[in-house]
MDTraj code that builds the backbone (N, CA, C; nanometers):
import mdtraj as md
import numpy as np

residues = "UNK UNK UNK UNK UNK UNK UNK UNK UNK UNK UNK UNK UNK UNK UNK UNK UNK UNK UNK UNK UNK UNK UNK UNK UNK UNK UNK UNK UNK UNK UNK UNK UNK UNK UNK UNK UNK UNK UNK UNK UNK UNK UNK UNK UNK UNK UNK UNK UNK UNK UNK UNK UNK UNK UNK UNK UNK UNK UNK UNK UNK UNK UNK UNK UNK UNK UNK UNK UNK UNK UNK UNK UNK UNK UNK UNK UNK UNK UNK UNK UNK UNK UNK UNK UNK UNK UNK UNK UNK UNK UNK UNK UNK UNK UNK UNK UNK UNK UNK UNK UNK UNK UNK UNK UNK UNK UNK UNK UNK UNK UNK".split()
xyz = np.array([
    [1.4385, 4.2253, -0.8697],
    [1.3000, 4.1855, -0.8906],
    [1.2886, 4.0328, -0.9037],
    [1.3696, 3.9743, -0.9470],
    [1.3813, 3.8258, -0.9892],
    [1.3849, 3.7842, -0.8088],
    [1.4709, 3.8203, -0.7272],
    [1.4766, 3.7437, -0.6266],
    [1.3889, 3.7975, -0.5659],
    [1.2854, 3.8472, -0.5738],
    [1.1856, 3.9045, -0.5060],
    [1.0787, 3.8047, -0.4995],
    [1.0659, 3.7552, -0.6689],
    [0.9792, 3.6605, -0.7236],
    [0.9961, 3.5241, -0.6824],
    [1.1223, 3.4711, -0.6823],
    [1.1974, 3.3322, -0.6238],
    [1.1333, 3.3903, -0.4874],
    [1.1821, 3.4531, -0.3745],
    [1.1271, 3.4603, -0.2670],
    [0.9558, 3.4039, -0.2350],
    [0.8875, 3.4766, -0.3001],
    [0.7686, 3.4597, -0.2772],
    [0.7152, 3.2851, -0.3002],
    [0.8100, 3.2694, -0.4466],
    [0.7269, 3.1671, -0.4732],
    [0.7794, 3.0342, -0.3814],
    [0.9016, 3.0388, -0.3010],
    [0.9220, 2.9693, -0.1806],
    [0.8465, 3.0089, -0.0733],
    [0.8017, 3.0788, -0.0473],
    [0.6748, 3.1387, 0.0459],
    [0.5968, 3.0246, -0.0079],
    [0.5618, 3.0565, -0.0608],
    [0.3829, 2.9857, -0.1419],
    [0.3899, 2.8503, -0.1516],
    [0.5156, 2.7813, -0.1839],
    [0.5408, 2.6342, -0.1739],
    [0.5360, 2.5753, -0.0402],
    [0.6174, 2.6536, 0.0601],
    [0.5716, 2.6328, 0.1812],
    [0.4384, 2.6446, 0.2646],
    [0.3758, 2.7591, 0.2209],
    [0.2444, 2.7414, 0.2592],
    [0.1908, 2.5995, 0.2214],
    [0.2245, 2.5576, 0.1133],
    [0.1023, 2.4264, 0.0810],
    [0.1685, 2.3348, 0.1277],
    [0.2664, 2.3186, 0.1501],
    [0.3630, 2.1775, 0.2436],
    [0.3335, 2.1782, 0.4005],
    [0.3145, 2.2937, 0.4567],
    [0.2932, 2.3231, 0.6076],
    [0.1359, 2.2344, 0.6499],
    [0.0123, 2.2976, 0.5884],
    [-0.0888, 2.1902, 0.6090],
    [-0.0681, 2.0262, 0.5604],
    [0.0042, 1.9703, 0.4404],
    [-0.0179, 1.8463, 0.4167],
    [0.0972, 1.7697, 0.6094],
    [0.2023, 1.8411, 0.6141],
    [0.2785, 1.7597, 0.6899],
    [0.1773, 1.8040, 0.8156],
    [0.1217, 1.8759, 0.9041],
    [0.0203, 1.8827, 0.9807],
    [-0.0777, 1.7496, 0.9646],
    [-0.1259, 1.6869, 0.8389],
    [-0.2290, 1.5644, 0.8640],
    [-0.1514, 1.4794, 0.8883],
    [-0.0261, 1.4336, 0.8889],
    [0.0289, 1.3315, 0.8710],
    [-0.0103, 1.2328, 0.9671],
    [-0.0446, 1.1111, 0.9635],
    [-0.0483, 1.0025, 1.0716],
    [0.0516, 0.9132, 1.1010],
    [0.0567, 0.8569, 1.2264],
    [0.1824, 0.7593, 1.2510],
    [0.0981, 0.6101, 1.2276],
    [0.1187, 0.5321, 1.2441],
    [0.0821, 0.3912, 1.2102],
    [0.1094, 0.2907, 1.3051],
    [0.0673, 0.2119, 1.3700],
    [0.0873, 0.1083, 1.4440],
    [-0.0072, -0.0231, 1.4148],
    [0.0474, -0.1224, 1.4443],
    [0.0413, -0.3023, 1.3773],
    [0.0076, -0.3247, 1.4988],
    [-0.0593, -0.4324, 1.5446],
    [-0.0368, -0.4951, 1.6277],
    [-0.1792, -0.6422, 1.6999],
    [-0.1709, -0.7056, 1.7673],
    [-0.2423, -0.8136, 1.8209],
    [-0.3850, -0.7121, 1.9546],
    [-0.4626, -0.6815, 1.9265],
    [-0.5334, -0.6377, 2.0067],
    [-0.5550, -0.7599, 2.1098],
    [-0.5506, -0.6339, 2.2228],
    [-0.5909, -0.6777, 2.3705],
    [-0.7203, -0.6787, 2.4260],
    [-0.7362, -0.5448, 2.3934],
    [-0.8628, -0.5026, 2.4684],
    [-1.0062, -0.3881, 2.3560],
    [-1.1182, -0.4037, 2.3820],
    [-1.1573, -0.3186, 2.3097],
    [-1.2704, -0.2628, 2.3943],
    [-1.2540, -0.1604, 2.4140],
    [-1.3493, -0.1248, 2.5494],
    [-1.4498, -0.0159, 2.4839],
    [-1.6015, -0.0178, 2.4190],
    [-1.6959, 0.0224, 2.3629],
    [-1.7653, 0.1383, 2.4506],
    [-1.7189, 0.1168, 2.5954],
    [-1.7707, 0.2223, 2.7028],
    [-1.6551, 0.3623, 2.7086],
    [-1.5339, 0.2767, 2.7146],
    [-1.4492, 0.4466, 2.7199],
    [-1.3956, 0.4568, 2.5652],
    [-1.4295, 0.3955, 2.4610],
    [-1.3921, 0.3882, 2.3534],
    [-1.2183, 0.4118, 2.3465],
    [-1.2106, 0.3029, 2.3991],
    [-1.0274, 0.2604, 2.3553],
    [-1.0214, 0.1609, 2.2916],
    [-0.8938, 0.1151, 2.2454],
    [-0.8027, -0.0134, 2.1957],
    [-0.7316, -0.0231, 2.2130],
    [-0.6849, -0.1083, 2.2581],
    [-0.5305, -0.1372, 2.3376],
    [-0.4812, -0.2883, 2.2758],
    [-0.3671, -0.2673, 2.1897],
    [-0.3018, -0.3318, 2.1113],
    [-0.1673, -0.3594, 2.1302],
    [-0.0804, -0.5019, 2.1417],
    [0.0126, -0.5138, 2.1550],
    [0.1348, -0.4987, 2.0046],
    [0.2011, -0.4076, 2.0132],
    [0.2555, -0.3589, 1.8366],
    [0.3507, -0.4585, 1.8169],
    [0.3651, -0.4783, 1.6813],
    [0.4060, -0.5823, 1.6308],
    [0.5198, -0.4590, 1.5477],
    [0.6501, -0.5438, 1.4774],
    [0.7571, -0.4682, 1.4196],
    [0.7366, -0.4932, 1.3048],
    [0.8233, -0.4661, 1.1972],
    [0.7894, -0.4778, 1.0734],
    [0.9048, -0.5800, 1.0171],
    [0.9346, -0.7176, 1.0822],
    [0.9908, -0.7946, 1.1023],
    [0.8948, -0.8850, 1.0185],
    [0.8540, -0.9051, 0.8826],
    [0.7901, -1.0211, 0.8388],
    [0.8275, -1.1359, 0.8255],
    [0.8303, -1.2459, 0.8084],
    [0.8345, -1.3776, 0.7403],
    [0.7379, -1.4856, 0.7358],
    [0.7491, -1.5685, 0.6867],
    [0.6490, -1.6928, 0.7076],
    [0.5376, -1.7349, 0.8231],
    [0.6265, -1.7206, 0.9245],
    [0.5755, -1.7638, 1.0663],
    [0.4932, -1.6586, 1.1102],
    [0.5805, -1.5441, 1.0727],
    [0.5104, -1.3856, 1.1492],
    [0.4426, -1.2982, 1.0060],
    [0.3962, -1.3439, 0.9697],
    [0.3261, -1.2380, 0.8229],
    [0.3040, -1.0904, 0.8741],
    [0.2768, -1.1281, 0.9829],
    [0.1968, -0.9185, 1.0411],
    [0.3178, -0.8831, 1.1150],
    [0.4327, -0.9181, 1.1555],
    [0.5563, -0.8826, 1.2179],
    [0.5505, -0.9895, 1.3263],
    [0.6530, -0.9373, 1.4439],
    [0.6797, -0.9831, 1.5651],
    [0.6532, -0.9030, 1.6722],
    [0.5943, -0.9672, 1.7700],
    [0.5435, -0.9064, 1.8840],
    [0.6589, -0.8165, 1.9746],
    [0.6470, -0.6830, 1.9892],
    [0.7691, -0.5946, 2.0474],
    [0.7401, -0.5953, 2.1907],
    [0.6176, -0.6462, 2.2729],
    [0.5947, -0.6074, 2.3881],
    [0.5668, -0.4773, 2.4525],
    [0.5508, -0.4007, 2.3644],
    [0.4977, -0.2851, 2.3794],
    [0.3353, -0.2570, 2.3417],
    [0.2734, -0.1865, 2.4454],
    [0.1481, -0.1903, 2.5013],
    [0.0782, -0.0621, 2.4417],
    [-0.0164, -0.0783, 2.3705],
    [-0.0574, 0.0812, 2.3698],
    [-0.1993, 0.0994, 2.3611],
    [-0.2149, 0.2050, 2.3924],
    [-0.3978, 0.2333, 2.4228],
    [-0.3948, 0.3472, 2.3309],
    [-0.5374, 0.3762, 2.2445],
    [-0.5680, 0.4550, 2.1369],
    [-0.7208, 0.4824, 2.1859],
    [-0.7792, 0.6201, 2.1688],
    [-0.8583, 0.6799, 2.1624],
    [-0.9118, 0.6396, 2.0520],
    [-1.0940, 0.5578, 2.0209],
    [-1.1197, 0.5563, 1.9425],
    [-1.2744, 0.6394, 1.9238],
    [-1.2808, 0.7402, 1.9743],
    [-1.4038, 0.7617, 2.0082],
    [-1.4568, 0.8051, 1.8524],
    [-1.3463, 0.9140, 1.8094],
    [-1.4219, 0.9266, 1.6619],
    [-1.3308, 0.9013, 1.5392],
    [-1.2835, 0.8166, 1.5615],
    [-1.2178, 0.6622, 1.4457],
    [-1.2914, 0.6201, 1.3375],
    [-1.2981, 0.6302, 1.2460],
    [-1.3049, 0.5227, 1.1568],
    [-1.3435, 0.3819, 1.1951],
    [-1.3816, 0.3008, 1.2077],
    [-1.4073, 0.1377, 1.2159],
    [-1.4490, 0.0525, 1.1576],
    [-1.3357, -0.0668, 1.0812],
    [-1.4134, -0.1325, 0.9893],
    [-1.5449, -0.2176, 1.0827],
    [-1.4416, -0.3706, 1.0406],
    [-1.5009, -0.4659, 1.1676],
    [-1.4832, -0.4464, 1.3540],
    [-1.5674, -0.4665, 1.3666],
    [-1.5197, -0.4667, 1.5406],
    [-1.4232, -0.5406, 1.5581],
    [-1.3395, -0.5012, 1.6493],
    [-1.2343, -0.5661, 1.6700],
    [-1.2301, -0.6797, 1.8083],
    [-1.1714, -0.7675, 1.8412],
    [-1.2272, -0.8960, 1.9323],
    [-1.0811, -0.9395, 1.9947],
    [-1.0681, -0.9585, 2.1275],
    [-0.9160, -1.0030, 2.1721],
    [-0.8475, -1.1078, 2.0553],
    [-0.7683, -1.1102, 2.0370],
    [-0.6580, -1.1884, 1.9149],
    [-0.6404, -1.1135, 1.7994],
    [-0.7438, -1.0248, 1.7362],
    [-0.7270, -0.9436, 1.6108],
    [-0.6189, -0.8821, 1.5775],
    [-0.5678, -0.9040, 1.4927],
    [-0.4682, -0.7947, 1.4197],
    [-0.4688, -0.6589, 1.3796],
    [-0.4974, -0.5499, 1.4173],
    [-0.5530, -0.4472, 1.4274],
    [-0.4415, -0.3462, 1.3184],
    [-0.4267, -0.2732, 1.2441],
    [-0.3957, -0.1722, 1.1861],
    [-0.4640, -0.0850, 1.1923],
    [-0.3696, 0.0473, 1.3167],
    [-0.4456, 0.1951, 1.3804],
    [-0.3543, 0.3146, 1.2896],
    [-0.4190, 0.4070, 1.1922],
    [-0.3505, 0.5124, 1.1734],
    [-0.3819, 0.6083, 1.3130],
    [-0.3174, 0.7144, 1.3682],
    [-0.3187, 0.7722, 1.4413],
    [-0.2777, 0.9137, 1.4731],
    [-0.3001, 0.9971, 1.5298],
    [-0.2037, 1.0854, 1.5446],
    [-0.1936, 1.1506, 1.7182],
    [-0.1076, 1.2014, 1.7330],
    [-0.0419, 1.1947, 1.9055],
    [-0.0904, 1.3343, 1.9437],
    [-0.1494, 1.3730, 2.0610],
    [-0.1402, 1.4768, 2.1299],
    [-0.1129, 1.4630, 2.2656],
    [-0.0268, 1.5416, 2.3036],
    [0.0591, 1.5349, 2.4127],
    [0.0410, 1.3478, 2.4151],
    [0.0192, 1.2882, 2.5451],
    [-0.0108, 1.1298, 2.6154],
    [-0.1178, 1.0957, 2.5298],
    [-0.1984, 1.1535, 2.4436],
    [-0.3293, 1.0556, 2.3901],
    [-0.2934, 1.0456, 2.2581],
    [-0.3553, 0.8872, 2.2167],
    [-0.2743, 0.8357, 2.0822],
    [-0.4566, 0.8487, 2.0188],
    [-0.4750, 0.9214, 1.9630],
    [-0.6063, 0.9607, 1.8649],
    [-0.6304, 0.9048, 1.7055],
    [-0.6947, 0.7655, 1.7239],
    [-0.6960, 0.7148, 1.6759],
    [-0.8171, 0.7718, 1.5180],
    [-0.7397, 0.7372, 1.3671],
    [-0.8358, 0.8251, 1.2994],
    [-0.8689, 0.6682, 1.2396],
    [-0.7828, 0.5858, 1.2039],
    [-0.8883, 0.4533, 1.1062],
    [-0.8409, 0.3367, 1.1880],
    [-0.9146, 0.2528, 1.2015],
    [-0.8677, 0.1150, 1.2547],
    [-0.9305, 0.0004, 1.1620],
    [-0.8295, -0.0860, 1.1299],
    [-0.8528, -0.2139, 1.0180],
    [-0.8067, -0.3180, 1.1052],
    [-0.9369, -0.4228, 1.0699],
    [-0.8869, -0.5157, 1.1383],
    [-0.8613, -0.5992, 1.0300],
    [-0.6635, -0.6247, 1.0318],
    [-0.6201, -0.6836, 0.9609],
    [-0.6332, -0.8280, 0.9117],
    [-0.6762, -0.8876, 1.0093],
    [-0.7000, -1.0470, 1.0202],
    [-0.8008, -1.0672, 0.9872],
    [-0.9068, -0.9898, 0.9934],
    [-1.0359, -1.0154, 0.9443],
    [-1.0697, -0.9731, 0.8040],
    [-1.0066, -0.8703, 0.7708],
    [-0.9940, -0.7991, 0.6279],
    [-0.8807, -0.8049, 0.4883],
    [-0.8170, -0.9562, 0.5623],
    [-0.6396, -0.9667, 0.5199],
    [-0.6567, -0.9391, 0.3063],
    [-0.6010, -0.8151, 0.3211],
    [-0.6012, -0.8073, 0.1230],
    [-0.4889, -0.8851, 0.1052],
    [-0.4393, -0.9808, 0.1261],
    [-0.3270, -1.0139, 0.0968],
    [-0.3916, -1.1411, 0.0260],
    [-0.4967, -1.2261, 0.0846],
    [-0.5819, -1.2998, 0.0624],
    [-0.6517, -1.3370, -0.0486],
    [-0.6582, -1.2064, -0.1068],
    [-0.7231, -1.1382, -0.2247],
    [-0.6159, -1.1205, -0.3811],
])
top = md.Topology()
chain = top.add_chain()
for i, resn in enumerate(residues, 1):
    res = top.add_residue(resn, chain, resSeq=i)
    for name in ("N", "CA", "C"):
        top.add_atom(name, md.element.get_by_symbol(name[0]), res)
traj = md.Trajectory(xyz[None], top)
């Protein structure tokens, strides 16, 4: 009866861990490129998590990415040069963008 009870209640712990890791978002930094208000994208060049003096928001990786922002979150509009911070999450090829901060314009560090 005891391991009956242990059983279940690992059941039940897992149930509530299965939805939180389902919201999870990935995160990307980076120098926006483009912000296109008609197909609602952003396309941001990602930055690493390489800080120092020179590079406060990281270093530029050369990697290119486009995000779905149609139903995003948005602080400030974002403008070519911005520092953009996109939470996100991936389905299949589309990067579905849920908050976008524009870091440079909103810097809490400032604060």
């Amino acid at each position: 009866m005891k391991t009956v009870r242990m059983m279940l209640a690992v059941i039940a712990l897992l149930g509530l861990l299965v939805p939180a890791v389902s919201f999870a978002a990935e995160v990307a930094q980076g120098k926006c490129l483009a912000y296109d208000t008609d197909k609602k994208t952003v396309t941001i060049e990602e930055y690493d998590t390489n800080f120092d003096k020179d590079n406060k928001y990281g270093k530029p990786t050369g990697i290119v990415s486009e995000f779905d922002v149609a139903t995003a979150k948005i602080g400030i509009d974002p403008v070519a040069d911005d520092i953009l911070r996109i939470a996100y999450t991936v389905n299949g090829d589309v990067k579905t963008a849920i908050k976008v901060m524009n870091v440079s314009k909103q810097d809490l560090m400032k604060k």
